[in-house]
C-alpha positions, 0 to 999 in steps of 0.5 A: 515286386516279390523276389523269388528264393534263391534256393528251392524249399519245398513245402514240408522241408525241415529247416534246422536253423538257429539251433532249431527246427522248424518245418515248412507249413506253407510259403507266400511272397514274402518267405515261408510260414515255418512251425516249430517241431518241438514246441508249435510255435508258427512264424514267418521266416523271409527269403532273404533271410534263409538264403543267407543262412544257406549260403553261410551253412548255418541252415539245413534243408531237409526234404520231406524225401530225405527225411522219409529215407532218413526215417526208414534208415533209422527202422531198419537198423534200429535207430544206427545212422553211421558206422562209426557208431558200431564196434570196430570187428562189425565195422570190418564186416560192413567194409569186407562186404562193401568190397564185395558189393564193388566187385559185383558192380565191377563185374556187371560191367564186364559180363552184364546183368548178373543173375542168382544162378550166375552169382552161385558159381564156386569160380565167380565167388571166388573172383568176387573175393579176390577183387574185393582184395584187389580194390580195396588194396588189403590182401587181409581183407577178409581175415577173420570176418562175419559175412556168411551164415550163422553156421559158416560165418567166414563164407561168402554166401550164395547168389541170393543172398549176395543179389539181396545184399547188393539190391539193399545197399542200392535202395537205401541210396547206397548207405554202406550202414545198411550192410551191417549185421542185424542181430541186435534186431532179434526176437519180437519187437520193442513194443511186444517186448515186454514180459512185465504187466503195466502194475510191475513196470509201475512197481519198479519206478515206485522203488527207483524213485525212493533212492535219494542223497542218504544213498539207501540200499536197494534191498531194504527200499525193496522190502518196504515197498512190497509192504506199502505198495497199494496193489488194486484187487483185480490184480491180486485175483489175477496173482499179482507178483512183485519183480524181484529184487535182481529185476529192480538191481538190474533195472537200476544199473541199466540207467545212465550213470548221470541219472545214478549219480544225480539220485545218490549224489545230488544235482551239484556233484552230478553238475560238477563231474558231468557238467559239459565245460567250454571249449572256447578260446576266451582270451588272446591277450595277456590280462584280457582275462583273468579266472580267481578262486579259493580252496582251504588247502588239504594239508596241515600246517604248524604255526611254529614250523617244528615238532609239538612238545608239551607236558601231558597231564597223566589224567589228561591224556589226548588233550588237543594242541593249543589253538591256531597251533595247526592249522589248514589255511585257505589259498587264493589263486588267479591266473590269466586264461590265454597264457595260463601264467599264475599271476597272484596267489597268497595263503591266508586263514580265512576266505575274506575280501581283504585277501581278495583284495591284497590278490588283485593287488598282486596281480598287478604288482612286480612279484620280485619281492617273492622270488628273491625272499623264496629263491625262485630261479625264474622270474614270474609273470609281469604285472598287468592291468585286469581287464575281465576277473571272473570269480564263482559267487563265494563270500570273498568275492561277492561283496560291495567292497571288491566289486566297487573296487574292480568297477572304479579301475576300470575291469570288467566283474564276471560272476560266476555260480556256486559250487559250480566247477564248469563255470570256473574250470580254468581257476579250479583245475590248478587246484588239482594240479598242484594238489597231487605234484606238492601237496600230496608228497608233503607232512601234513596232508590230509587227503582229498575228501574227509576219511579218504586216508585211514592210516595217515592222521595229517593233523598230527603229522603237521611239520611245515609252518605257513611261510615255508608251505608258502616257499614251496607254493611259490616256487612251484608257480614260479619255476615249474608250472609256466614251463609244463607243457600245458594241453588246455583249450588253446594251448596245444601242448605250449608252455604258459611261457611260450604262450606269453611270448608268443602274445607278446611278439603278436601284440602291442604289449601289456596293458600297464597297471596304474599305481594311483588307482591301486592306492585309490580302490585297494589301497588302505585309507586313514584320515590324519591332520596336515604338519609341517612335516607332510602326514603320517599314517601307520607311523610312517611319514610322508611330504611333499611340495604339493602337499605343503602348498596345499596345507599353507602352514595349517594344520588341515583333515586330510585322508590318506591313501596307501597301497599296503604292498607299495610304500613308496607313494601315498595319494592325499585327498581333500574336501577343499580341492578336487586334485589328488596330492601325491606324496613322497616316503621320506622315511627310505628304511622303508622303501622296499618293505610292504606295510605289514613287513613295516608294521612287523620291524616296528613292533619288534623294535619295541617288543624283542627282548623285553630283559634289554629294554627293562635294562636300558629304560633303567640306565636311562632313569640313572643318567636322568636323575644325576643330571637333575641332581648335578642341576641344583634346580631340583631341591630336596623333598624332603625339607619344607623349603621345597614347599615354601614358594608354592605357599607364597604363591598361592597367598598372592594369587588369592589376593588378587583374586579379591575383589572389594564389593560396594553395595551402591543404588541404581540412583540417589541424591548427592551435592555438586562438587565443592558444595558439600557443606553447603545447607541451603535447603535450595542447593541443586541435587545431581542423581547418580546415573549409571550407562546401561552397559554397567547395570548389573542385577546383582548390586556387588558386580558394580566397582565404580561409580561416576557422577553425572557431569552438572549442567552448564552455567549461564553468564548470570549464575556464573556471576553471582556467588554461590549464596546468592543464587541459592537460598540456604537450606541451613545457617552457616556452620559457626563452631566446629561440632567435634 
């Protein structure tokens, strides 16, 4: 069954919806047929669908009749729709005349239809004014205006013109714009306008479109074109004549100021100065979203925060400072978009991830630590988890290192375009802020863009070090920004501190940062081995009962993990367990210390006054030489007797280093023992057989020999002496032959 629309569209409608327009070619069953107005595109929208936009007013119907009126309105005053849209003396004229306009009704219905003639009257003219006064409640309301003729502006006209007047404002459906005076409609139409042949016209684009980012003057683009211009020659029989140079001035300052600034200055500075912003509530909790960005500060500062003093070389005069003596540094910003509370900012000489890192750090950290060291009188924004950061697309942002470590905590990455101020304006505008009510009164300043100061060199007149420029940087952020009524998107002339307490007393709370996952995503890492004091890292030493279990007394790889701005807690991981040790600072001198102000107290231990430590390495030298001496340990080096025991040594050491060598066979013949004397040519012969775990291809490796046990004896043999059982080889030895 079809369902019939609920309101009435007729065919040829305008539909304004989705932020389109359509027209209404046709209608079936199911809804209408619509065809884009701009681009053609056909499609079908159901009933349902536009009744529902009607009904919530995100669709409006015009009618082919409204948009006929519409298109004759706009004719007849020359594309004017709204008074508003007129100076404010013609808008006085449209009201004295609409005054007259009401009186005439009001006199209709008192005397009936009124004629020309009737109107004429000098007594009804009269009467028409004074009740145009009485209803509009303005006894002044045709002081000074425009209703008569061009010779008696400040007279009411006639009757005819009056009647014309009132039949006008009737047909245009009671418009009161119609009422306005048409003198901008004068002289012959746009299109018969112009005085120009269609060549000339062409002439001036062709000059206009030569101004480009060099910004070159008009008069030398005009003198060039007028050589390069290729003119055809039925133009030059007919006298063809180049505009002139205050044509081509006048046709270019006629243009918009955006399409001046986009040829001079490019489609960036253009974007930047006129790029339409947001006007969008963004974020209603305190962290939900958070706007960073750099800017290289416009101010010069002095590394040793005082006047510089050195020899010049008369040959050498001018020579520069010795480098990173002064210097401009860059600043890191973030603050949080629905209260408007600075919540990081640093100052650093480069634009790098590790600073972004250490802003992220800070956000989400108590900035005690500041406010005592640079004597705020107020406390500064709490930390806070970051839900959202949304940064442009600069060096310092756009790398793995940052975006890993804002994915792993859980906060939403937003990136925004380069060189583009409309996407990042909450971040950015601070910028300016601080720019003009710190910077600007300061040493050192250099302006807003190069050359803007001539007779000021900021270079030379740098006076301020980087730690005091940071004092006042923080201060300023501190106790006096969250207290400025702020008249940003949202704000509505609210303080930030205001705008916070009010979040606060609306919401649940602040959503808490997590120290484990600071140390884990931007914290510094360092692999070290276990000991039976817990691990160090930066030489700083840290132990815990976990860690000691996890250990068992061995020493084992592990990587440590430290948050540079907390030193109170390290996080230890492993390959051989999946759990995160946490370990204790057992070190407490260095608790309330950041990493670099641990390092800095450690270096200068070692480098200050170099004369004292050469002094006391010599003390320690003395009282160590007279203990040796007071010992009687260490003898003279001067007498042989110092040398003699190492003699000694090394003389036994070389005798047990010598090895005998007996060069013997693999095998050979040899007698059983008691038998060796023994010549019977029958006398058994064992061979010498050596295990195979002692064969050696080289014969000197052998030292020991061992015989081959003889094999048993029978019963029989065991009886029988040793000369009967074996034939002689050799008669007996009778005589000794020594």
């Amino acid at each position: 069954m079809a369902k019939h629309p609920l309101f009435k569209v007729l065919q040829g409608s305008e539909l304004v919806l989705d932020r389109r327009h359509w027209r209404v070619v046709g209608k079936d069953r199911t809804g209408y047929a619509v065809e884009g107005i701009g681009d053609g595109e056909c499609t079908s929208l159901s009933f349902e669908r536009v009744d529902d936009a009607i009904l919530k007013g995100d669709c409006e119907v015009i009618t082919p009749k409204l948009a006929e009126n519409k298109r004759k309105l706009l004719d007849y005053t020359g594309g004017i729709e709204r008074p508003e849209q007129l100076p404010a003396q013609e808008q006085r004229d449209i009201r004295a005349r609409l005054g007259l306009i009401h009186a005439m009704d009001a006199l209709e219905k008192e005397r009936g239809k009124l004629s020309q003639n009737f109107l004429k009257r000098r007594d009804i003219r009269r009467h028409l004014r004074a009740t145009a006064c009485e209803l509009a409640k303005d006894p002044h309301l045709f002081h000074d205006v425009y209703i008569g003729s061009a010779s008696m502006p400040h007279v009411l006209p006639t009757g005819r013109t009056l009647q014309e007047m009132r039949n006008r404002y009737i047909e245009f459906g009671r418009d009161p714009i119609v009422l306005m005076r048409r003198h901008h409609r004068k002289g012959p139409p746009i299109d018969k306008r112009g005085r120009l042949s269609a060549l000339q016209e062409r002439f001036i684009d062709y000059v206009l479109n030569l101004v480009d980012e060099k910004q070159p003057k008009l008069a030398e683009l005009y003198e060039g074109a007028i050589e390069e211009f290729t003119v055809p020659e039925t133009d030059l029989l007919q006298g063809f004549r180049p505009p002139s140079i205050t044509t081509i001035r006048t046709r270019y300052k006629a243009l918009t100021p955006v399409i001046r600034d986009i040829s001079r200055n490019g489609s960036r500075y253009s974007q930047n100065k006129y790029g339409a912003g947001s006007t969008e509530v963004s974020a209603l909790l305190f962290g939900e979203k958070c706007a960073t960005d750099q800017a290289l500060l416009s101010i010069f500062t002095n590394a040793k925060g005082q006047v510089e003093v050195k020899e010049l070389n008369p040959k050498k005069d001018g020579t520069p400072l010795e480098e990173n003596e002064v210097r401009r540094l860059w600043m890191f910003f973030m603050i949080d978009v629905a209260t408007r509370m600075p919540l990081a900012w640093l100052l650093s000489e480069t634009a790098d991830s590790d600073h972004h890192k250490k802003l992220l750090r800070m956000a989400m950290r108590d900035k005690s630590r500041e406010k005592v060291r640079y004597d705020c009188k107020r406390d500064p924004a709490p930390p806070v988890h970051l839900t959202l950061t949304n940064a442009d697309n600069g060096t310092a942002t756009r790398n793995s290192a940052v975006y890993a470590s804002q994915l792993g905590m859980g906060t939403i990455v937003k990136t925004g375009r380069t060189y583009n101020s409309p996407d990042n304006t909450y971040a950015e505008r601070p910028f300016g802020t601080m720019q003009w009510k710190v910077l600007n009164l300061l040493d050192g300043y250099v302006g807003s863009k190069p050359g803007e100061l001539n007779g000021y060199d900021g270079q030379k007149n740098a006076r301020i070090s980087p730690d005091a420029l940071m004092g006042i940087i923080t201060r300023f952020w501190v106790d006096e920004y969250p207290y400025t009524p702020h008249n940003g998107t949202g704000m509505h002339g609210a303080t930030p501190w205001q705008k916070l307490e009010e979040v606060m007393d609306l919401s649940e709370g602040i959503n808490a940062p997590s120290s484990e996952m600071l140390r884990v995503h931007l914290g510094e890492s360092k692999e070290v081995s276990t000991t039976s004091e817990g691990v160090k890292i930066f030489n700083i030493p840290y132990n815990s009962t976990a860690l000691q279990k996890f250990a068992g007394g061995e020493s084992k790889k592990v990587t440590v993990l430290l948050n540079p701005d907390d030193l109170r807690k390290v996080s230890i991981v492993s390959e051989e367990t999946t759990d995160v040790i946490t370990a204790h600072l057992t070190m407490t001198t260095f608790a309330d210390l950041s990493l670099a102000e641990a390092v800095d107290d450690m270096r200068k231990a070692i480098e200050d006054n170099p004369q004292k430590r050469q002094l006391h390495e010599h003390h320690m030298r003395e009282a160590r030489g007279r203990r040796a001496r007071e010992s009687g340990f260490f003898p003279d080096s001067t007498l042989p007797d110092a040398y003699e025991r190492i003699d000694r040594i090394r003389e036994k050491a070389a005798e047990i280093a010598h090895v005998e060598i007996v060069s013997l066979p693999r095998s050979g013949p040899t007698s059983a023992p008691g038998g060796i004397m023994d010549r019977s040519a029958n006398a058994p012969m064992n061979e010498v057989t050596l295990p195979p775990s002692q064969y050696s291809e080289n014969v000197a490796d052998v030292v020991e020999v061992v015989d081959t046990p003889p094999k048993p004896e029978t019963p029989q043999q065991a009886e029988k002496p040793i000369s009967d059982a074996v034939e002689p080889m050799f008669a007996p030895i009778k005589k000794s032959k020594l």
